[in-house]
C-alpha positions as CSV (number, residue, x, y, z in Angstrom):
1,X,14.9,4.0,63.9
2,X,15.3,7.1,65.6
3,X,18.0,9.8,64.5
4,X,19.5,12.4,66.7
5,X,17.1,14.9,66.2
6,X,14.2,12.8,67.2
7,X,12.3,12.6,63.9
8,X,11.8,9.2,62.7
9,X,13.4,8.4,59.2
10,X,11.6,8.5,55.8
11,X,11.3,4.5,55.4
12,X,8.7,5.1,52.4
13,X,9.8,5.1,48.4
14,X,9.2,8.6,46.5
15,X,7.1,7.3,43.3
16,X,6.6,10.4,41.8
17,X,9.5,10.5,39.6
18,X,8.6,7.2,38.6
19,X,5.4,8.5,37.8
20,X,6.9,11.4,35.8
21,X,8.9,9.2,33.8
22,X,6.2,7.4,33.1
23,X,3.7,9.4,31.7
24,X,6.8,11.2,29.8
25,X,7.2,7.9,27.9
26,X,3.2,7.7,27.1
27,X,3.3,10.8,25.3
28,X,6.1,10.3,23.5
29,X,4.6,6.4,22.3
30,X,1.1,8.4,21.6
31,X,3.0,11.1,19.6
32,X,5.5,8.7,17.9
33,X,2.6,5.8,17.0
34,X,1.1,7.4,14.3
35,X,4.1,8.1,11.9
36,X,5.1,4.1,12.8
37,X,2.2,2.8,10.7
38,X,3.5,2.0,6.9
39,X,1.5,2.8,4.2
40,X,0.7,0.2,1.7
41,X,-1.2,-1.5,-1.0
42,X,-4.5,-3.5,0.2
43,X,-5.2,-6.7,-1.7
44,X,-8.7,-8.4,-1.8
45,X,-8.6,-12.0,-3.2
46,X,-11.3,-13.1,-5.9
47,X,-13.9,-15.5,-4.6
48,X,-16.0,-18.5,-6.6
49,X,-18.3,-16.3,-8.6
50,X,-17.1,-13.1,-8.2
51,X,-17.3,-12.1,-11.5
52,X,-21.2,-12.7,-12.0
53,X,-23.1,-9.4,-13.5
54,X,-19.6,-7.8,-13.8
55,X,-18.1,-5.7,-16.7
56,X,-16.8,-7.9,-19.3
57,X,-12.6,-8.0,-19.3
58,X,-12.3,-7.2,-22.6
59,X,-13.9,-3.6,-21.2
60,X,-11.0,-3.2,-18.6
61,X,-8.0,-2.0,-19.5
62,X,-5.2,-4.8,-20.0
63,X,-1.8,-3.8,-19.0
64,X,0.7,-6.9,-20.3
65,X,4.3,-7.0,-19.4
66,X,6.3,-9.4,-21.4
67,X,9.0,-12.1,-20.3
68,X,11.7,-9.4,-22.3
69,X,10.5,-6.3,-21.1
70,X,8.1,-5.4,-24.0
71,X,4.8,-3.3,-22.7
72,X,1.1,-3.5,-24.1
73,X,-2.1,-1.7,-23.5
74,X,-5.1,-3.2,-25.1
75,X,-2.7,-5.6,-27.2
76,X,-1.0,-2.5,-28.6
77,X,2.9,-2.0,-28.0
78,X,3.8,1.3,-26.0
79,X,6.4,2.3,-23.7
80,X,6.7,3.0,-20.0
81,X,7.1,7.2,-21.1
82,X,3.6,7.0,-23.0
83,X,2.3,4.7,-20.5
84,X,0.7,7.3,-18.5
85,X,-0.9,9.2,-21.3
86,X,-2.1,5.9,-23.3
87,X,-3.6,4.9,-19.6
88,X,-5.7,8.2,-19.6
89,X,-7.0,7.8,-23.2
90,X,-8.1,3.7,-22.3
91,X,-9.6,4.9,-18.8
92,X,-11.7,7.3,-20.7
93,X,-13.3,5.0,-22.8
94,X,-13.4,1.7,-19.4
95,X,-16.6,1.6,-17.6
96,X,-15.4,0.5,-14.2
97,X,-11.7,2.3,-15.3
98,X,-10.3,-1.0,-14.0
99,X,-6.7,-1.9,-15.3
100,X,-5.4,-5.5,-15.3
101,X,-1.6,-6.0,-15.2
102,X,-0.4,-9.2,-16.5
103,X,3.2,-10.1,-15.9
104,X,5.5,-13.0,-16.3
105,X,7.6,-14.2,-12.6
106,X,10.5,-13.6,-14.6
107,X,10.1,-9.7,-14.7
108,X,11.3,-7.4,-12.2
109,X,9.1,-6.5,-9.2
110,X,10.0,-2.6,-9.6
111,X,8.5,-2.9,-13.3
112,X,5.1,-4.0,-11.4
113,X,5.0,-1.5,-9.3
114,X,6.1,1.3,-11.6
115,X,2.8,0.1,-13.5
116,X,0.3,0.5,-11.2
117,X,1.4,2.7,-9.6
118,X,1.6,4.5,-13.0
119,X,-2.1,3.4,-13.4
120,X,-3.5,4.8,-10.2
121,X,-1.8,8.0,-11.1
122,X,-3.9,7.9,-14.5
123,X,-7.3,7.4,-12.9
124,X,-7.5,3.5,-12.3
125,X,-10.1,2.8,-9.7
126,X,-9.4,-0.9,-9.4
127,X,-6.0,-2.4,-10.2
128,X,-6.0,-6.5,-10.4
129,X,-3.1,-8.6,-10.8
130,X,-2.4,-11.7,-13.0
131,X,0.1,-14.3,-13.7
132,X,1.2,-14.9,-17.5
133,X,2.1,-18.7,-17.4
């Protein structure tokens, strides 16, 4: 193709705002993929003989939530208000300051939660879960 001035006409493509655009949307994925990772609670299952040489569980700290709500610590009854400070005074005295929550599938998962997470905030190393049947 020739145009009226003589100079041949631009047949190629122009990438370089492609190319722009492109690395634009790299730095916004490397600057946005961080904050896109959720935080959450890592969970290691037992295996056969796991509990060899451990720490007895009558030295842990038992955490039991019953079917009606009612909360004990060591077989004692206390309250999810003097959970935290009752949790301290245990940990103090637990060798591995591990804290085993027991509850029933009837109760509420928030109750759960609130508990361990009530637990960690006390000083609990190790938090394991179990099933009351």
């Amino acid at each position: 193709m020739q145009t009226s001035s003589g100079e041949d006409a631009i047949t190629e493509i122009n990438v370089t705002p492609l190319v722009d655009v492109c690395l634009v949307l790299v730095i916004i994925f490397m600057a946005v993929a961080p904050f896109a990772v959720q935080a959450g609670i890592k969970v290691l299952e037992s295996k056969a003989k796991a509990g060899v040489g451990k720490v007895a569980a009558s030295e842990n700290v038992q955490i039991k939530l019953s079917r009606d709500g009612r909360l004990t610590l060591n077989g004692r009854p206390t309250t999810f208000g003097k959970l935290s400070q009752d949790l301290r005074g245990a940990l103090m005295t637990s060798k591995d300051k591990m804290v085993i929550v027991t509850a029933d599938a009837k109760n509420k998962v928030g109750d759960v939660v609130t508990i361990m997470d009530t637990a960690k905030q006390a000083g609990a190393a190790k938090i394991a879960i179990m099933k009351n049947d």
